[in-house]
C-alpha positions as CSV (number, residue, x, y, z in Angstrom):
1,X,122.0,123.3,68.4
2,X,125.2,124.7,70.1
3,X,125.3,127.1,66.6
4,X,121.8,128.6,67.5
5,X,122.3,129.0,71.0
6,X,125.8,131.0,70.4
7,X,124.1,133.4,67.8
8,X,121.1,133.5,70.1
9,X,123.3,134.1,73.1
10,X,125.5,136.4,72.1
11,X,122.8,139.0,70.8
12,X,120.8,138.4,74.1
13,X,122.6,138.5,76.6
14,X,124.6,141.6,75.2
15,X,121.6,143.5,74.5
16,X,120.3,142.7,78.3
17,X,123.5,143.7,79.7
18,X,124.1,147.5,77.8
19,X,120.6,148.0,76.4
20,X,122.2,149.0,73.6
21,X,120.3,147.6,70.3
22,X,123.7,148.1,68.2
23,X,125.9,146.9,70.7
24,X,123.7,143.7,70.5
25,X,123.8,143.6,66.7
26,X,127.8,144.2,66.4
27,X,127.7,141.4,69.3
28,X,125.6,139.1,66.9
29,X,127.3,139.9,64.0
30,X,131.3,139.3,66.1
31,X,129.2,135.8,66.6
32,X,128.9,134.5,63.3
33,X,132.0,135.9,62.4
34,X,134.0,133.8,65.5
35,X,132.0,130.6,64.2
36,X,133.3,131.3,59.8
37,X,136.7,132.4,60.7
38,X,137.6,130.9,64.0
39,X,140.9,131.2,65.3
40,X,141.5,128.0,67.0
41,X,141.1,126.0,63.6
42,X,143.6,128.1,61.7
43,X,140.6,130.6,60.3
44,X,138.1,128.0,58.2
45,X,135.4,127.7,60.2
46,X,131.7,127.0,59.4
47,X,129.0,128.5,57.1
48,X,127.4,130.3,59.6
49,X,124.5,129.4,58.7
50,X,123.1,128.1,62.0
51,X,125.0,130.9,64.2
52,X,122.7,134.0,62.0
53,X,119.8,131.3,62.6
54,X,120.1,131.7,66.6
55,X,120.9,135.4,65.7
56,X,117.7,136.3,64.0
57,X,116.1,134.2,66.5
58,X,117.3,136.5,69.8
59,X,116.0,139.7,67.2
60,X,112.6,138.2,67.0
61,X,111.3,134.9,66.8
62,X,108.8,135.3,63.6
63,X,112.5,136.6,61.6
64,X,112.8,132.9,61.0
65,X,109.8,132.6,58.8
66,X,111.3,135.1,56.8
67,X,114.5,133.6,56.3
68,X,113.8,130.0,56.3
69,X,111.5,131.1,53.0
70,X,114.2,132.8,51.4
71,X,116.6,130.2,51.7
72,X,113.4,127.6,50.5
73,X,112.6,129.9,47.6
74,X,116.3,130.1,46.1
75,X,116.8,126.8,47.1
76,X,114.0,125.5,44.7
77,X,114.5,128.2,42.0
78,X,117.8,128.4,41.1
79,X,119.6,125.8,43.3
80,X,122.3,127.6,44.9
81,X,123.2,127.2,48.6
82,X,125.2,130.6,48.4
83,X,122.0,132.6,47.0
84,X,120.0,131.1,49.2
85,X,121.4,132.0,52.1
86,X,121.8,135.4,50.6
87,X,118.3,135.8,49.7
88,X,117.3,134.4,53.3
89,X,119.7,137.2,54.8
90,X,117.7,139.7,53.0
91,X,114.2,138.5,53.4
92,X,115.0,138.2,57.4
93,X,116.7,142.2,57.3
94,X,114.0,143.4,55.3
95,X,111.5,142.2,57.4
96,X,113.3,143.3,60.5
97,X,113.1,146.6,58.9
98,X,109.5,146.8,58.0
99,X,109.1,145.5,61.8
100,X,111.0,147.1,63.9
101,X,111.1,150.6,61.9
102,X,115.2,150.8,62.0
103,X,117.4,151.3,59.5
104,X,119.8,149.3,61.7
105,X,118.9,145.7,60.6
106,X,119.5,146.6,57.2
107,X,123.4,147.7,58.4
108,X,123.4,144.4,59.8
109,X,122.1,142.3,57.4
110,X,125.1,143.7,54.8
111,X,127.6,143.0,57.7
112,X,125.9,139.6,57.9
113,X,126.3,138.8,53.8
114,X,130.3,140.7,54.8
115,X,130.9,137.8,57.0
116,X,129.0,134.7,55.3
117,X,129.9,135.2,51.4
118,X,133.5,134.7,51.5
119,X,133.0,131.1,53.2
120,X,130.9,130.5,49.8
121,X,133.0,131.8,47.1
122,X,135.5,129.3,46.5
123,X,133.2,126.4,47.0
124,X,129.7,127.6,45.9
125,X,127.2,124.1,46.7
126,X,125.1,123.9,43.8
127,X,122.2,121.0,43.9
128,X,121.9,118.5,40.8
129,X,118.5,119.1,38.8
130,X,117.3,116.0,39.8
131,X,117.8,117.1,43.7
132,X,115.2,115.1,45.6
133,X,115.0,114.9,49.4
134,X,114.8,111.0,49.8
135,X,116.2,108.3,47.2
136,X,113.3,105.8,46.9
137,X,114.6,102.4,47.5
138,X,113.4,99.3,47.0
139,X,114.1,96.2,49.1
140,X,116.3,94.6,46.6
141,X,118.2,98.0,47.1
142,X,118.2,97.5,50.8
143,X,120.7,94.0,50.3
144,X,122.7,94.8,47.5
145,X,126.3,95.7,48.5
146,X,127.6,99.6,47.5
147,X,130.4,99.3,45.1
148,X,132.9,102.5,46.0
């Protein structure tokens, strides 16, 4: 929740402080980039993903309909964190485009994929075929001991 509210934050309060819409994007953007590649733990930081949630989120609340169902649609389809996020980052900046009528969310949906793809490379997440949100158990399962 502290993710969201720093990428929400920083775009808001920016943007109410300069009125400037690109300020308030480069602001959003310098967000999620502090969160990936922070300096305080020697540059690895986090995906990002929840910083660019709060991000879209200050841009315009219905942005996260688009990108929750790219991420969903990837996520399904091929099984790829890395393309899902990608795909989500599109969905949302094309649909901020369409919108808002600006060329400028596109700009900052490529600085976005800039600052989240290289957190992905090395370590792409892929989910097993047989990826299934809950593991059905059984009581018998529930008093067997896990062997590690």
């Amino acid at each position: 929740i502290l993710d969201v509210l720093k990428g929400f934050l920083s775009y808001f309060l920016v943007l109410k402080i300069t009125n400037f819409e690109i300020v308030a994007i480069l602001a959003g953007c310098a967000a999620v980039a502090g969160h990936n590649y922070s300096p305080y733990l020697k540059f690895s930081g986090g995906k990002g993903i929840a910083t660019t949630l709060g991000f879209l989120l200050a841009i315009h609340p219905l942005t996260i309909i688009a990108y929750g169902i790219g991420i969903l649609s990837a996520l399904f389809s091929i099984r790829n964190m890395i393309w899902g996020v990608i795909s989500g980052i599109v969905a949302s900046s094309i649909f901020l485009w369409l919108f808002k009528s600006s060329p400028v969310y596109l700009i900052a949906g490529i600085l976005l994929l800039m600052i989240i793809i290289p957190k992905y490379i090395n370590r792409s997440i892929t989910i097993p075929h047989n990826f299934k949100f809950r593991k059905e158990k059984s009581v018998k399962d529930l008093f067997t001991p896990k062997i590690r």
